[in-house]
FIZAGU-440168 format. One record per residue (C-alpha): residue number from 1; y negated, x, z negated. Coordinates in steps of 0.1 Angstrom, whole numbers, plus 5000, padded with zeros to 4 digits. Layout:
N
NUM, Y, X, Z
...
//
This chain:
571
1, 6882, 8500, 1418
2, 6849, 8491, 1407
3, 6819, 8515, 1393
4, 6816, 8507, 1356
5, 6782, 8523, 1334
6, 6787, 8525, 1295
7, 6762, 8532, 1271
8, 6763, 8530, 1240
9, 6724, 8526, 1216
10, 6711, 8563, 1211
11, 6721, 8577, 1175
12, 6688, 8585, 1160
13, 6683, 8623, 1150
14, 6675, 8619, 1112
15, 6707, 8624, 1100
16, 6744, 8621, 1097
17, 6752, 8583, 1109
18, 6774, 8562, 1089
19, 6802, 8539, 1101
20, 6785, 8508, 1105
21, 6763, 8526, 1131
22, 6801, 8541, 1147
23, 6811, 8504, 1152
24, 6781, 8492, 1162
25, 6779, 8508, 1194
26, 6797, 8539, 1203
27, 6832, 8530, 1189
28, 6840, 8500, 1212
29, 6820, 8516, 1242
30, 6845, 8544, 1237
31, 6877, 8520, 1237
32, 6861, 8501, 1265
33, 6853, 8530, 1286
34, 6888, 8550, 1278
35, 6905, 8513, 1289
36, 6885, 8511, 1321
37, 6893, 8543, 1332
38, 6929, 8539, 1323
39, 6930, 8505, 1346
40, 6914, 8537, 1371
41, 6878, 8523, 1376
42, 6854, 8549, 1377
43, 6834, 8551, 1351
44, 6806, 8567, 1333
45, 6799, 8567, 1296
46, 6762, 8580, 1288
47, 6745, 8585, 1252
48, 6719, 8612, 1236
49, 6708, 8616, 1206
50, 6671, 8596, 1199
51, 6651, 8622, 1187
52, 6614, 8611, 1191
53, 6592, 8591, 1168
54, 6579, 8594, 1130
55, 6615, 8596, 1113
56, 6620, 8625, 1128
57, 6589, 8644, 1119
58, 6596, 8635, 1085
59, 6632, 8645, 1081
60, 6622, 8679, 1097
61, 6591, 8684, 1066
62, 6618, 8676, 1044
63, 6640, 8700, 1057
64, 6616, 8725, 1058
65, 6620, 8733, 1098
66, 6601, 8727, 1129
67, 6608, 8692, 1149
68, 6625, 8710, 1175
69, 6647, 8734, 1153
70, 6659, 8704, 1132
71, 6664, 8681, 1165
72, 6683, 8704, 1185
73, 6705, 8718, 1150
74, 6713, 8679, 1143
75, 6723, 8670, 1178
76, 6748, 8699, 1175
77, 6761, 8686, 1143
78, 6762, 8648, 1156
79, 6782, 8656, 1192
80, 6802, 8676, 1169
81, 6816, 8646, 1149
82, 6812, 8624, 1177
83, 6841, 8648, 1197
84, 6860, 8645, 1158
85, 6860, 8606, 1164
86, 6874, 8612, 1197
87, 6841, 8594, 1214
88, 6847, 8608, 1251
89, 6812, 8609, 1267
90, 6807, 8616, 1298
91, 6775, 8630, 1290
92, 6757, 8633, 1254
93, 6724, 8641, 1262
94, 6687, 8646, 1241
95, 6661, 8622, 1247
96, 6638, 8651, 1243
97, 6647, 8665, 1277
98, 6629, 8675, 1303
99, 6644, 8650, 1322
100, 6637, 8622, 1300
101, 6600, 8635, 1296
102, 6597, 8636, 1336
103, 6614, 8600, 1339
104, 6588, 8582, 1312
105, 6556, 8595, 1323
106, 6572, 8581, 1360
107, 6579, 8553, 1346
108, 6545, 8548, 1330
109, 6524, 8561, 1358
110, 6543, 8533, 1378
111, 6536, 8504, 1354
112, 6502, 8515, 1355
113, 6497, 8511, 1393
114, 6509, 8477, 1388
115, 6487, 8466, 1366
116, 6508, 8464, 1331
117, 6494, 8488, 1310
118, 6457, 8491, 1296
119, 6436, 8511, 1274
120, 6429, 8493, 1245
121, 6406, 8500, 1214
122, 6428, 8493, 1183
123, 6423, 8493, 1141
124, 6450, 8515, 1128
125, 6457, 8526, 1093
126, 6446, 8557, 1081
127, 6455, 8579, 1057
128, 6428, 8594, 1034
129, 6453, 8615, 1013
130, 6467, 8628, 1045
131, 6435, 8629, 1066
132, 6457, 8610, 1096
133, 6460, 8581, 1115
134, 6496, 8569, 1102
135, 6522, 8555, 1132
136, 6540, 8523, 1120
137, 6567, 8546, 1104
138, 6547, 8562, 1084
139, 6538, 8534, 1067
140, 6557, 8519, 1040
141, 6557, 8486, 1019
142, 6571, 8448, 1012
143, 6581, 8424, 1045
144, 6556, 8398, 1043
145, 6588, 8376, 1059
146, 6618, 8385, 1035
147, 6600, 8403, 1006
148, 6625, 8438, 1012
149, 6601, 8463, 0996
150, 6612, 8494, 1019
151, 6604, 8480, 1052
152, 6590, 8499, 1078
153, 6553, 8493, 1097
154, 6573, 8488, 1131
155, 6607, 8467, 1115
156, 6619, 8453, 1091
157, 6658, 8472, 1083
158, 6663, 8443, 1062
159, 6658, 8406, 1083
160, 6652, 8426, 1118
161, 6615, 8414, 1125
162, 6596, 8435, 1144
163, 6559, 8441, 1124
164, 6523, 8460, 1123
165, 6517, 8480, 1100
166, 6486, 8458, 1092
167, 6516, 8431, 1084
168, 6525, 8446, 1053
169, 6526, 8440, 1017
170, 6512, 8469, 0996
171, 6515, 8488, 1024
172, 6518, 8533, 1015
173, 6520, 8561, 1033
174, 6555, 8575, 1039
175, 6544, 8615, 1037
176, 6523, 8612, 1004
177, 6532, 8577, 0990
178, 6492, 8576, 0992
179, 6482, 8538, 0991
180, 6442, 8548, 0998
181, 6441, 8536, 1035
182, 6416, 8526, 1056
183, 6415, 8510, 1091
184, 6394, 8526, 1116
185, 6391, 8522, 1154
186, 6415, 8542, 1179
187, 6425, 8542, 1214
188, 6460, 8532, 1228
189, 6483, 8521, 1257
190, 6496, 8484, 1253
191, 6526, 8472, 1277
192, 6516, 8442, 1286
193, 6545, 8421, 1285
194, 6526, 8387, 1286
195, 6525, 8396, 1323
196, 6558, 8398, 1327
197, 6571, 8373, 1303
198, 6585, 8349, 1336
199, 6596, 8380, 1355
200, 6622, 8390, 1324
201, 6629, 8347, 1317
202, 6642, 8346, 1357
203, 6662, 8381, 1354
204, 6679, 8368, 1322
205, 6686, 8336, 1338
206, 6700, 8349, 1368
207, 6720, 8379, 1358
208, 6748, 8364, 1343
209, 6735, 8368, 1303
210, 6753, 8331, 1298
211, 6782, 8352, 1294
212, 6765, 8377, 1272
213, 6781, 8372, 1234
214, 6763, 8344, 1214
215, 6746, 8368, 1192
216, 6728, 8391, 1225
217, 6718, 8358, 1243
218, 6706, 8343, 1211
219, 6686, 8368, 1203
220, 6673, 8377, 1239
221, 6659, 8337, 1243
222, 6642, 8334, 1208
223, 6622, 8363, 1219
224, 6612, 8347, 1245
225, 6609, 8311, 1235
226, 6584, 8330, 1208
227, 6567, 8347, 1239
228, 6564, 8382, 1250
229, 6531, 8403, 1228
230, 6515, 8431, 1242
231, 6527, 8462, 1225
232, 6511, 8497, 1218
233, 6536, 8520, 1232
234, 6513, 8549, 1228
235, 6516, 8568, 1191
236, 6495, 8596, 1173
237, 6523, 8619, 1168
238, 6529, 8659, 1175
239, 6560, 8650, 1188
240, 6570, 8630, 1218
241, 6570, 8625, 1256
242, 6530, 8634, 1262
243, 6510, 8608, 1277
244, 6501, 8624, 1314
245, 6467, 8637, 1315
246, 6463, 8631, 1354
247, 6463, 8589, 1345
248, 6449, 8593, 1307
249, 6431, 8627, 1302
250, 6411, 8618, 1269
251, 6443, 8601, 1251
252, 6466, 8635, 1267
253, 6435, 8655, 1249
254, 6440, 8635, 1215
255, 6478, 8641, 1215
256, 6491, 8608, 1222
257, 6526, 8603, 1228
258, 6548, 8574, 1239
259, 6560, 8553, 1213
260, 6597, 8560, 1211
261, 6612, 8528, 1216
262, 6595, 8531, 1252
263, 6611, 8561, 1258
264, 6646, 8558, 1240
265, 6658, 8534, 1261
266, 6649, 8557, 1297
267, 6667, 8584, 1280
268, 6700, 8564, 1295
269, 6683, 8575, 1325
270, 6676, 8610, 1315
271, 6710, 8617, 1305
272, 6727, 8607, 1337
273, 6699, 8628, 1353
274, 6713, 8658, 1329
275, 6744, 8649, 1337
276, 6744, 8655, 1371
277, 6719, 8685, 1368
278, 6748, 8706, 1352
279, 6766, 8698, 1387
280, 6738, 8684, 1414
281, 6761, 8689, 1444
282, 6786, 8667, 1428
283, 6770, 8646, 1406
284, 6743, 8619, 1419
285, 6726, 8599, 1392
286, 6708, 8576, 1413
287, 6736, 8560, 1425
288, 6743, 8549, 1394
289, 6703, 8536, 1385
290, 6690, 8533, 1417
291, 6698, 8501, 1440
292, 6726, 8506, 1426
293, 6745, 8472, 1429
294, 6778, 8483, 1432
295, 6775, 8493, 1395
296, 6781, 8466, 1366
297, 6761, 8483, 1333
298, 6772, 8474, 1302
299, 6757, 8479, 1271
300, 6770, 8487, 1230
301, 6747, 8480, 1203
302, 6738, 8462, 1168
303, 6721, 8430, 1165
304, 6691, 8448, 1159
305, 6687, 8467, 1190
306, 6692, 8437, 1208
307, 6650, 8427, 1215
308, 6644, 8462, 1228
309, 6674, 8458, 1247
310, 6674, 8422, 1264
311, 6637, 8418, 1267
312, 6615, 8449, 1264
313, 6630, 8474, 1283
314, 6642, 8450, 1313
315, 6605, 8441, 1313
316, 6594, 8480, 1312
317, 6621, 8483, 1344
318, 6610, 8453, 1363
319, 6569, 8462, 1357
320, 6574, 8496, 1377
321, 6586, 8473, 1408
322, 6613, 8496, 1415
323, 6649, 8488, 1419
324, 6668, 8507, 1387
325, 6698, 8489, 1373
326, 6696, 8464, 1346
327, 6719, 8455, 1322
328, 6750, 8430, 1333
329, 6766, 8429, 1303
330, 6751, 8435, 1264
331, 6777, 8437, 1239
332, 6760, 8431, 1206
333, 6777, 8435, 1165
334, 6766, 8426, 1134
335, 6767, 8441, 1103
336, 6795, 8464, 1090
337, 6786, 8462, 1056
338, 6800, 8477, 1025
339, 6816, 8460, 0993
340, 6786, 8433, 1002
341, 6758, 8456, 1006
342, 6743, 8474, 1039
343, 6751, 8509, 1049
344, 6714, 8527, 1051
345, 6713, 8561, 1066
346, 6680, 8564, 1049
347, 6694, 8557, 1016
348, 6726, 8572, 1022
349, 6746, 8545, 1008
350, 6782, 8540, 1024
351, 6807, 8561, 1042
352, 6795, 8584, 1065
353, 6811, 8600, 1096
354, 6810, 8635, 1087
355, 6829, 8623, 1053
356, 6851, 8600, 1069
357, 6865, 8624, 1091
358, 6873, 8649, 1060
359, 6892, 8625, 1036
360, 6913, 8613, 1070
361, 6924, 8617, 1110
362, 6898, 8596, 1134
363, 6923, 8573, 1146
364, 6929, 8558, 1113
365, 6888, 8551, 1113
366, 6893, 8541, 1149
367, 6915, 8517, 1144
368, 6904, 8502, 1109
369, 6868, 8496, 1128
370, 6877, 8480, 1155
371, 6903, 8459, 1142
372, 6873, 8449, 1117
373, 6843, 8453, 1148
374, 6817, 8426, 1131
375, 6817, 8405, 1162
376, 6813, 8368, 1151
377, 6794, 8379, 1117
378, 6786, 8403, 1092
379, 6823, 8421, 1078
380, 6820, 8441, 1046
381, 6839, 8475, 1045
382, 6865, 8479, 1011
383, 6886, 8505, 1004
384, 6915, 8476, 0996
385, 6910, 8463, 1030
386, 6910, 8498, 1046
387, 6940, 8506, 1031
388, 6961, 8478, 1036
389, 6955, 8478, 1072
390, 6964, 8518, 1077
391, 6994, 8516, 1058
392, 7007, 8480, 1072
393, 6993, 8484, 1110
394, 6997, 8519, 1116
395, 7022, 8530, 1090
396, 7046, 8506, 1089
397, 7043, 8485, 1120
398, 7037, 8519, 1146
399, 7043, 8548, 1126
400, 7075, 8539, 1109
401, 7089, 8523, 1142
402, 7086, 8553, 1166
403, 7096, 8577, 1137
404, 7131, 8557, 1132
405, 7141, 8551, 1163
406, 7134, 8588, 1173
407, 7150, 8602, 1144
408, 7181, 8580, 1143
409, 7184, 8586, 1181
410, 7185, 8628, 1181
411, 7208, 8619, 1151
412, 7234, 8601, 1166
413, 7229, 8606, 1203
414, 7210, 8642, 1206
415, 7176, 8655, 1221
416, 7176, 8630, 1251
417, 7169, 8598, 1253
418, 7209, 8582, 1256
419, 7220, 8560, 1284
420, 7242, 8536, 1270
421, 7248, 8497, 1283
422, 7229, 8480, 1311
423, 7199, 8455, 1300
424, 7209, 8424, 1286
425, 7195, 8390, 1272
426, 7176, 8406, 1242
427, 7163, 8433, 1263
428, 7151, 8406, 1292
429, 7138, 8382, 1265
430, 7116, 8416, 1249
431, 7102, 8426, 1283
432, 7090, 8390, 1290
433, 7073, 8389, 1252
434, 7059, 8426, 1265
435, 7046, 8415, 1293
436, 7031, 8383, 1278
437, 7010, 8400, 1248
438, 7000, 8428, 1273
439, 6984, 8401, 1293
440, 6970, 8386, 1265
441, 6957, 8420, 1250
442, 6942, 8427, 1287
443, 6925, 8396, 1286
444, 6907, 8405, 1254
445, 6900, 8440, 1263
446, 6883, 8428, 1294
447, 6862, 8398, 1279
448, 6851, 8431, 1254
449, 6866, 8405, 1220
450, 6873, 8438, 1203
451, 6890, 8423, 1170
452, 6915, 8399, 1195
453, 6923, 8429, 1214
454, 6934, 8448, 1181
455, 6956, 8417, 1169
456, 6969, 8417, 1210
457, 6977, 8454, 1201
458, 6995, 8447, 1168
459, 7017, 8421, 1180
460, 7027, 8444, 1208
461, 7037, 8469, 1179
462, 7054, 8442, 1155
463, 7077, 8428, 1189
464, 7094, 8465, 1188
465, 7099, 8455, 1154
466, 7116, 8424, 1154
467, 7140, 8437, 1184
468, 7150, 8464, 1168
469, 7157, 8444, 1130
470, 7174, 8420, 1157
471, 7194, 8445, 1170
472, 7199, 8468, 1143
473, 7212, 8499, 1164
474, 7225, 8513, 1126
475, 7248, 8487, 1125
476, 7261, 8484, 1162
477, 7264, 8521, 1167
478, 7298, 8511, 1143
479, 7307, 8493, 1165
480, 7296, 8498, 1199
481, 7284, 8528, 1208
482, 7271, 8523, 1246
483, 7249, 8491, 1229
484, 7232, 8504, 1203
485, 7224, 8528, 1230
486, 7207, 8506, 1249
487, 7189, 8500, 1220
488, 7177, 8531, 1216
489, 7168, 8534, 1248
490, 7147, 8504, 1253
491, 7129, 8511, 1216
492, 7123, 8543, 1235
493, 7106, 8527, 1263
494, 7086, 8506, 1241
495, 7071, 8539, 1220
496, 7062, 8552, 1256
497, 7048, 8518, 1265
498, 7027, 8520, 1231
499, 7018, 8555, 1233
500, 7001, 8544, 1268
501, 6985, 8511, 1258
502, 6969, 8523, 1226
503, 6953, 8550, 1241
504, 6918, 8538, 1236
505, 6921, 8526, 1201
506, 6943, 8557, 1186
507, 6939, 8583, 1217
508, 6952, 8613, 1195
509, 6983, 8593, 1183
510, 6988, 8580, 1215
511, 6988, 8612, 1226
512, 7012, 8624, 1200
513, 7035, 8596, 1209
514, 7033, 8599, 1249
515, 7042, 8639, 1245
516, 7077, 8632, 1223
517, 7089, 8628, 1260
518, 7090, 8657, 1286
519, 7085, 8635, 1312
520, 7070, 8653, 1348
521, 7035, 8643, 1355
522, 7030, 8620, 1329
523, 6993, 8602, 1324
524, 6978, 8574, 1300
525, 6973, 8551, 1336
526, 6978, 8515, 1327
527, 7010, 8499, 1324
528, 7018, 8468, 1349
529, 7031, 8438, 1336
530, 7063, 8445, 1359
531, 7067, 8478, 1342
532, 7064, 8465, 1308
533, 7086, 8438, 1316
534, 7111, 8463, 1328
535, 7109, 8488, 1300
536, 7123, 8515, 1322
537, 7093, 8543, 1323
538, 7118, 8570, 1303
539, 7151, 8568, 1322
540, 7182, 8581, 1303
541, 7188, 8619, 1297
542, 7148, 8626, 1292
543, 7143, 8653, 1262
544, 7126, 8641, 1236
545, 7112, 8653, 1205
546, 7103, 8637, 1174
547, 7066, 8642, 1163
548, 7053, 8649, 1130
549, 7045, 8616, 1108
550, 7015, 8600, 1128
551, 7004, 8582, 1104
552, 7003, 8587, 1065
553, 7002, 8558, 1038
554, 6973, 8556, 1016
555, 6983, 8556, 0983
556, 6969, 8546, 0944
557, 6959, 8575, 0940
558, 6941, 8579, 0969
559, 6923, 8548, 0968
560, 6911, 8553, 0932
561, 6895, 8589, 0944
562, 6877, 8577, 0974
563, 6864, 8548, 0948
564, 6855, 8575, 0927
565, 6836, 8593, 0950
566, 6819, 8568, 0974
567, 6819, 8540, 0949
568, 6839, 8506, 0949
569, 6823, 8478, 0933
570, 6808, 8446, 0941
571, 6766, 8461, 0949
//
């Protein structure tokens, strides 16, 4: 059993996320962590809600509420759809806790006794109409490198560069729309990555980031074939982690606070930290951050996260010269778009989780995303495409299956699973074809190839299929009785099987499926390839029930309201 850390990239605060940011990171770092603890590794799966920096001053003014009020109201509503997707977190934490606040200022105070961070005077912008210096986002205008008129001072949403404000095009300020600025003189903190720029080249060569996905270790090396920059990670903002005033006592006087990307990414700290603070004689978070190399880490986010990710925050861990745990693994996704165009929080354009979760159960979302995870590139979401995989995947392929061969079963053999004829030839020939695509379908899970595992999953579901049009129980039971029987009883097996293997990409369903059967002490562990090839788990004369309809189609009618409502057209 090994000790496996999941996080997924922190949802940030300003709003309701939409499902390209579900898929994107805490979706498949849910299936991976609910399949790791299945094949009983013990895991923990950490994530918080991002709530510092200058969106979310300005979604609180818009609201009308105070930063705190709207952050800690929002990260109710988020875990709350987070627990409807059935995302099981060990912990979901706020990076505005005190234990977050506590672990930056460490973490700064220690970079700072090495030598990486210095006072620097700076130009900023300043806002006349708003009589303020203006963080990067809270400045507005056109990407000097792709021409997207909406880019932020700190990123482009568009091409993913990172900028200065001072980079833009027409450049505005995001409270007042204001485009009288000025630059004047201010003091900051700069990280000084330049130093460290060999340190973080060595780590990535050495820990194993060849095997990161194309996209991650792409993305990690052009940073630093482009060379690490110094970078302000100080901000003028009245909401933040406080710079400490025993290391910086005129910038703690001015109000500085830590740029949130320095902080977000300690908040994976923090929230193990408040995770074991609910329970400290039980729970010990350093052993999982702490020379802790019995832990493999793996990380769940969009291409765009990937810099702060691969480069910036392995070079804010290795600057303090202590030993916390770096990333092993980064699992990185494109783009879920939508009928061509981008999903934007800020814009609101796309399907969001709260709405998603009202037209339809979680694990037909679940499923549909991961089958679909943008991997390998860019995938648009349509509701065509949506559709026809819910009602041929789920409906037909899984949901028809373990509704016929429980309903035909009570019907002609009663409320327990029937006995009938030993195992034969077909039965032997199914459990090696089991056995086979579970393999295969482990293999994927393991390597983290999401959409490879779903088609390993499918094909598990369409060989109950073809056994059972091979066998066609309807027709022996004329026949031979004890036969189609055994039938039964094996297409029982397989539902079990099923119920138990799809557990981390449908885990209500699955659950559904596993509790037709009154077996004694029954879990979701992991099926052996021996077991599967047996298909023998739900011996004859077990009670069974036959659950509701797990899945139901999506019809015309349907597809033409959500079309209606969401939009459906070529953008």
């Amino acid at each position: 059993m090994a000790r496996h850390l999941i996080t997924s990239a922190l949802p940030y605060i300003n709003g309701i996320k939409h499902l390209g940011n579900m898929v994107g990171s805490m979706l498949p770092a849910d299936v991976y962590a609910r399949y790791m603890r299945q094949r009983g590794h013990d895991v923990l799966y950490i994530c918080a809600t991002d709530e510092h920096g200058t969106p979310a001053e300005l979604a609180a003014k818009d609201a009308g509420q105070s930063v705190d009020a709207f952050c800690a109201e929002q990260h109710d509503k988020q875990k709350a759809i987070y627990e409807g997707f059935g995302l099981e977190f060990d912990y979901f934490g706020r990076s505005s806790s005190r234990e977050n606040v506590e672990l930056t200022q460490h973490f700064a105070r220690k970079l700072h006794e090495n030598g990486f961070i210095e006072e620097r005077a700076i130009r900023q912008v300043f806002s006349i109409a708003d009589d303020r210096f203006l963080p990067d986002r809270y400045i507005v205008g056109t990407c000097p490198h792709c021409g997207y008129d909406k880019a932020r001072g700190d990123q482009c949403e568009n091409c993913t560069r990172v900028l200065d404000p001072t980079d833009l095009i027409d450049a505005r300020s995001a409270i007042s729309g204001s485009g009288d600025l000025e630059v004047r003189e201010t003091k900051h903190l700069f990280l000084l990555q330049s130093k460290l720029q060999h340190e973080v080249e060595g780590w990535l060569e050495g820990n194993g980031s060849k095997e990161w996905p194309t996209l991650a270790s792409s993305i990690a090396h052009k940073w630093l074939t482009e060379g690490l920059q110094d970078r302000a990670i100080t901000r003028d903002l009245d909401w933040g982690v406080p710079v400490p005033a025993d290391v910086w006592p005129e910038l703690a006087a001015e109000g500085k606070v830590f740029y949130v990307w320095f902080d977000a990414p300690i908040e994976y700290i923090g929230s193990t930290k408040e995770w074991a603070d609910v329970d400290p004689e039980n729970r010990d978070w350093k052993s999982w951050w702490y020379e802790a190399e019995d832990v493999r880490y793996t990380e769940f986010m969009a291409k765009d996260n990937v810099p702060f990710h691969s480069v910036m925050f392995p070079a804010t861990q290795l600057g303090t010269r202590e030993p916390w745990k770096k990333v092993d693994f980064l699992k990185a996704f494109n783009w879920l778009n939508y009928y061509g165009g981008k999903f934007s929080t800020s814009q609101r354009r796309g399907i969001f989780t709260d709405a998603a979760l009202e037209l339809l159960p979680a694990d037909y979302w679940r499923y549909f995303l991961i089958a679909n995870a943008p991997e390998s590139d860019d995938t648009s979401f349509t509701w065509e495409l949506f559709a026809s995989s819910v009602n041929k995947d789920l409906a037909d392929t899984l949901g028809n299956f373990v509704n016929r061969v429980l309903s035909f079963s009570r019907k002609r053999f009663g409320d327990e699973v029937p006995a009938g004829a030993e195992a034969g030839a077909a039965e032997q020939k199914l459990g090696e074809e089991i056995a086979g695509l579970l393999a295969e379908y482990e293999g994927h899970m393991e390597a983290l190839q999401f959409r490879k595992a779903a088609a390993s999953l499918r094909a598990l579901w369409s060989a109950g299929n073809s056994y059972l049009e091979e066998k066609a129980p309807w027709l022996e039971i004329k026949t031979d009785k004890d036969a189609a029987a055994l039938t039964l009883r094996t297409a029982m097996n397989l539902i079990h099987l099923y119920a138990i293997v799809s557990e981390p990409f449908i885990p209500s369903s699955a659950k559904a499926m596993r509790g037709a059967f009154a077996l004694e002490n029954d879990t979701a562990v992991w099926v052996s390839q021996e077991e599967a090839k047996a298909l023998a788990s739900v011996p004859a004369g077990t009670p069974f029930t036959v659950p509701p309809v797990l899945f139901a189609k999506i019809t015309e009618d349907d597809l033409e309201a959500y079309r209606e409502r969401f939009g459906g057209a070529e953008q």
